[in-house]
C-alpha positions in Angstrom: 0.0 0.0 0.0 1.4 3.0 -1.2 1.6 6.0 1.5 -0.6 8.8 0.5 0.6 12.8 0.9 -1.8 15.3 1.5 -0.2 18.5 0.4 -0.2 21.8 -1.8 2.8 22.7 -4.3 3.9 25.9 -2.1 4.3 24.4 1.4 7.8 24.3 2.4 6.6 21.4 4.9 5.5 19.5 2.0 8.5 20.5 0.1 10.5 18.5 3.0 8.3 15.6 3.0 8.4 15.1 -0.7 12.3 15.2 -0.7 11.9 12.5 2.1 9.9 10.5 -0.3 12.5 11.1 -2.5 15.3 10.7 -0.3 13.6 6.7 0.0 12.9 6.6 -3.4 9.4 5.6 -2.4 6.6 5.6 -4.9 3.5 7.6 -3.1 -0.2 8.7 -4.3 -0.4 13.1 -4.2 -3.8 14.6 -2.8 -3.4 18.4 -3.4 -5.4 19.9 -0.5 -6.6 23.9 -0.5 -4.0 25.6 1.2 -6.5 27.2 3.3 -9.8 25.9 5.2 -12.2 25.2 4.6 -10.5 21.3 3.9 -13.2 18.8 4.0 -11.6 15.5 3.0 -8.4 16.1 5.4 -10.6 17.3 7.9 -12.7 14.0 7.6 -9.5 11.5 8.1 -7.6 13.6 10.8 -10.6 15.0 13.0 -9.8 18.6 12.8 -5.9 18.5 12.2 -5.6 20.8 9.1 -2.0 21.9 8.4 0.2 21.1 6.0 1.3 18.4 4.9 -0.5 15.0 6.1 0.5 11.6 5.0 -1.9 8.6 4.8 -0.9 4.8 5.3 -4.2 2.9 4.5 -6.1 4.0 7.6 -3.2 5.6 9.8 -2.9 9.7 9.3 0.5 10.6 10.5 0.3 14.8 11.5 3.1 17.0 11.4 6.5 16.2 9.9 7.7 14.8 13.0 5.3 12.1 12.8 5.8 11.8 9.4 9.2 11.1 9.1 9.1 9.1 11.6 6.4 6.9 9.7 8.6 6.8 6.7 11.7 5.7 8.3 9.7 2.4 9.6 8.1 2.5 6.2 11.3 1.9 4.7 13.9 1.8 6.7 17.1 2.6 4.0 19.0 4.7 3.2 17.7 6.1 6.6 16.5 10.1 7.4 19.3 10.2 10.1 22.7 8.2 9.2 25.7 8.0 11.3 27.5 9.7 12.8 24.7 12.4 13.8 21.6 10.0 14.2 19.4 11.2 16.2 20.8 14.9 16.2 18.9 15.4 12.8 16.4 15.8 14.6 17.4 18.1 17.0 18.8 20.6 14.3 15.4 19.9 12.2 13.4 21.2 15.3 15.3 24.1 15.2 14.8 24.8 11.7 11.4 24.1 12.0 10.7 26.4 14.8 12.5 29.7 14.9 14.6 29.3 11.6 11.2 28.4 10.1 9.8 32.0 11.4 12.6 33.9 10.3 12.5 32.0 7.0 8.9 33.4 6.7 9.6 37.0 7.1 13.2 36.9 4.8 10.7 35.7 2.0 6.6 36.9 3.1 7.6 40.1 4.8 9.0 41.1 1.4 5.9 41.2 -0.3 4.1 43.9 -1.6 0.3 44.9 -0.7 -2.2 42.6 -2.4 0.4 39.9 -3.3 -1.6 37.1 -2.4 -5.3 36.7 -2.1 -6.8 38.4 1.0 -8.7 35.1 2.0 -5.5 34.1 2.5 -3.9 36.2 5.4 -8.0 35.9 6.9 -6.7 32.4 7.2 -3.5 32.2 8.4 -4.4 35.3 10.7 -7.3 33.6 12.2 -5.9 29.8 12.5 -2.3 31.3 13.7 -2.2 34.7 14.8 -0.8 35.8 11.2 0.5 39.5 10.7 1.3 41.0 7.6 1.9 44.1 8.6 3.8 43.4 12.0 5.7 40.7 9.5 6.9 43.1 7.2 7.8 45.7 9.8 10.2 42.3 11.6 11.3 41.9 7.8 15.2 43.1 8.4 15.9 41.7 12.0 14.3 38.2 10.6 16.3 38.6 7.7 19.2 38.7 9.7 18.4 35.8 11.6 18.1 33.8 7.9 21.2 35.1 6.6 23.1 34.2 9.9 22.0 30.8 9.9 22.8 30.5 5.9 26.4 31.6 7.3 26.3 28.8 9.7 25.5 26.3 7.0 28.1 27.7 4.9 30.9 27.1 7.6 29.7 23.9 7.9 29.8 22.6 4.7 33.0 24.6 3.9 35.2 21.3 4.8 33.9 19.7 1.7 31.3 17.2 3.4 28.4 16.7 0.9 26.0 17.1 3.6 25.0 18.8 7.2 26.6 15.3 8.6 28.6 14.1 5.8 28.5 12.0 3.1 24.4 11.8 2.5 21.5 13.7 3.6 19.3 13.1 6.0 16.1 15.0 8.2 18.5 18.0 9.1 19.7 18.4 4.8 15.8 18.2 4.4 14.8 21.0 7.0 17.3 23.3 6.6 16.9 23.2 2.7 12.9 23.5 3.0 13.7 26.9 4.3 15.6 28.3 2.0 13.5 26.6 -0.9 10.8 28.8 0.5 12.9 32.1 0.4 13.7 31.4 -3.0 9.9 30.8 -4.3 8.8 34.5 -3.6 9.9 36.9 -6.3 10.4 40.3 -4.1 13.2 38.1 -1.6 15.2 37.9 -4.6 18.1 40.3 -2.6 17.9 37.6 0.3 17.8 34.7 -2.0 21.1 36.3 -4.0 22.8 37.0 -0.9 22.4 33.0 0.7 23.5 31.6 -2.8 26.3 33.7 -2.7 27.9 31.3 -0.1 29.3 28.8 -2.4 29.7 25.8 -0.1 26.0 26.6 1.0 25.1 27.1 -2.9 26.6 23.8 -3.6 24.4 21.9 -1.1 21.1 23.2 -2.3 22.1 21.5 -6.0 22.3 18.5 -4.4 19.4 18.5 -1.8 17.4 19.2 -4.9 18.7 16.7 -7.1 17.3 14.4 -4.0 14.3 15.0 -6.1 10.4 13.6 -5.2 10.2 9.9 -5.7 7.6 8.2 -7.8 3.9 10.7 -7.2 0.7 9.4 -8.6 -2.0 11.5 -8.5 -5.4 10.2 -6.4 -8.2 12.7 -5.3 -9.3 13.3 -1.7 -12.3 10.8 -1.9 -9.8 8.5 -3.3 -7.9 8.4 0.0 -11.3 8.4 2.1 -11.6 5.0 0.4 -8.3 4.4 1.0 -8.5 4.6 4.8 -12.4 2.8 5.0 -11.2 0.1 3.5 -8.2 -1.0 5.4 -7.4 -0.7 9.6 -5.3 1.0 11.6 -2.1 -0.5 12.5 -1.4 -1.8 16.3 0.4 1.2 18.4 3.6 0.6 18.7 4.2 2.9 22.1 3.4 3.3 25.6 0.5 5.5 27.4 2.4 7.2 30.6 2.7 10.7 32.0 -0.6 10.1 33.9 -3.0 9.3 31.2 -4.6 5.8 30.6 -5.0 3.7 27.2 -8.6 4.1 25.7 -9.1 7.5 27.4 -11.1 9.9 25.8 -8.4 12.9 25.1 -7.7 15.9 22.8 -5.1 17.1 20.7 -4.2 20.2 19.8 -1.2 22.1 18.0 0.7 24.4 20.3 0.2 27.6 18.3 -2.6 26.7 16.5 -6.4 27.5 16.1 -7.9 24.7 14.4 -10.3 22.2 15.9 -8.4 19.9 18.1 -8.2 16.1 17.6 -10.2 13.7 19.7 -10.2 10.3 20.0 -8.7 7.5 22.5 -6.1 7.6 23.6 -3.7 4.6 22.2 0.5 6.1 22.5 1.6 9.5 24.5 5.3 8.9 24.9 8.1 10.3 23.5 8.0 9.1 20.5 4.5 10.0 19.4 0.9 10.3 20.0 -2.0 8.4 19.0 -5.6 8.5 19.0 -8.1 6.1 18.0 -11.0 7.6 15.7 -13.7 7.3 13.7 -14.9 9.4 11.0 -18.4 9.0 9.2 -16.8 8.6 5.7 -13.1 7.2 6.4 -14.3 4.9 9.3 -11.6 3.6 12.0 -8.5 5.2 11.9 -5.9 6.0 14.1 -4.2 9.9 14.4 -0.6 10.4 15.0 1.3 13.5 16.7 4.9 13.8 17.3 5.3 14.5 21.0 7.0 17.7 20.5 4.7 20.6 19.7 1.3 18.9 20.8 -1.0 19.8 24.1 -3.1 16.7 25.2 -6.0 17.4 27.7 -8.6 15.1 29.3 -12.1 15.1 27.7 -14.0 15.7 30.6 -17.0 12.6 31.1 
């Protein structure tokens, strides 16, 4: 069963998940979601989880990268998303490029653009789901420029011994994360100063050839009801961690994003550990599925009876 990727063309959170894909050399179904709500199908098979990107293994939905990755790697286990020697520590330096390197990647590239650049519905969106601020954004623009350019600088030194990758000789989650960044800077026009400034670091420039010549695997394209059939038709897998930290298996919980708006996830309770969440589910179209978190990044309350 082929995994599934719910995603839209201009997410730089898809963009790392498709190199991933890549990075396996996996062959995957594509269900291009609206990049903003309303987003019935995904809605349907997560339970309220609507960011970008989700994938789909026959009835388990796997939320946030974290999760993702994580999925994939068991999917398929080589060439693996964090090779020796740093292991585990892609992960650590991906967290940090998905949290504040991710937010100063954001205003290097959106804080750049000009009045009416993209479609109002859009910042309504973002604004209401995430607190979203063009104008406070645009007005951050030059110190989170600076915090970009510093970390391109960083990756630059780094490479600058001639290792083809953040941890050597081939990529893995941190080449992925730290890439996805800087893929996004270079997608908007108006950064184009930004953009010429971090290629202008040649060991830096050098790495982003490669990383892209990673390419996207094998994609076929399905539609959202596709995958709804998808899911209904097959069962979630067993979980494969532990309930602790004073919660019980089976009990009624929710989960939400930290930082996000959207509806949180409920369902019982069948993992909270540290390596992941999961909740058991069932939607009126997809049927039984389970929902997986990373633990990082995700608040779990009680659902009180």
């Amino acid at each position: 069963m082929p995994p599934i990727l719910h995603h839209y063309a201009a997410s730089p959170f898809a963009e790392l998940v498709r190199l991933a894909l890549g990075l396996k050399q996996l062959k995957w179904q594509s269900v291009i979601i609206p990049n903003i709500m309303p987003k019935p199908d995904l809605v349907e098979l997560t339970g309220g989880y609507a960011r970008t990107p989700v994938l789909q293994i026959g009835a388990d939905i796997y939320c946030d990268t974290g999760a993702i990755l994580a999925a994939l790697e068991h999917l398929k286990p080589e060439p693996s998303l964090y090779p020796a020697p740093l292991g585990a520590l892609h992960k650590v330096m991906a967290s940090w490029a998905g949290g504040p390197q991710f937010i100063a990647h954001v205003g290097a590239a959106m804080g750049t653009l000009p009045d009416g650049a993209l479609p109002a519905a859009f910042y309504t969106d973002r604004k209401a789901r995430f607190g979203f601020d063009m104008a406070g954004l645009a007005k951050a623009e030059p110190h989170l420029k600076s915090q970009a350019l510093t970390a391109a600088h960083w990756l630059d030194a780094t490479l600058a011994d001639g290792r083809a990758f953040v941890g050597g000789d081939v990529p893995g989650h941190a080449d992925l994360a730290f890439y996805s960044n800087i893929w996004l800077v270079r997608s908007v026009p108006s950064a184009a100063a930004t953009v010429a400034e971090i290629m202008a670091l040649p060991a830096l420039a050098a790495w982003c050839t490669r990383v892209a010549a990673i390419g996207h695997g094998e994609p076929e394209p399905i539609t959202g009801a596709d995958a709804i059939a998808v899911a209904a038709g097959a069962s979630p897998a067993a979980a494969s961690g532990q309930v602790v930290s004073g919660f019980a298996t089976g009990e009624p919980v929710m989960v939400r994003t930290d930082g996000s708006h959207d509806t949180p996830v409920a369902g019982r309770l069948a993992q909270l550990d540290p390596t992941g969440i999961c909740v058991l589910r069932t939607g009126d179209r997809c049927g039984a599925v389970a929902v997986h978190f990373p633990r990082l990044g995700q608040i779990v309350v009680p659902v009180e009876a």
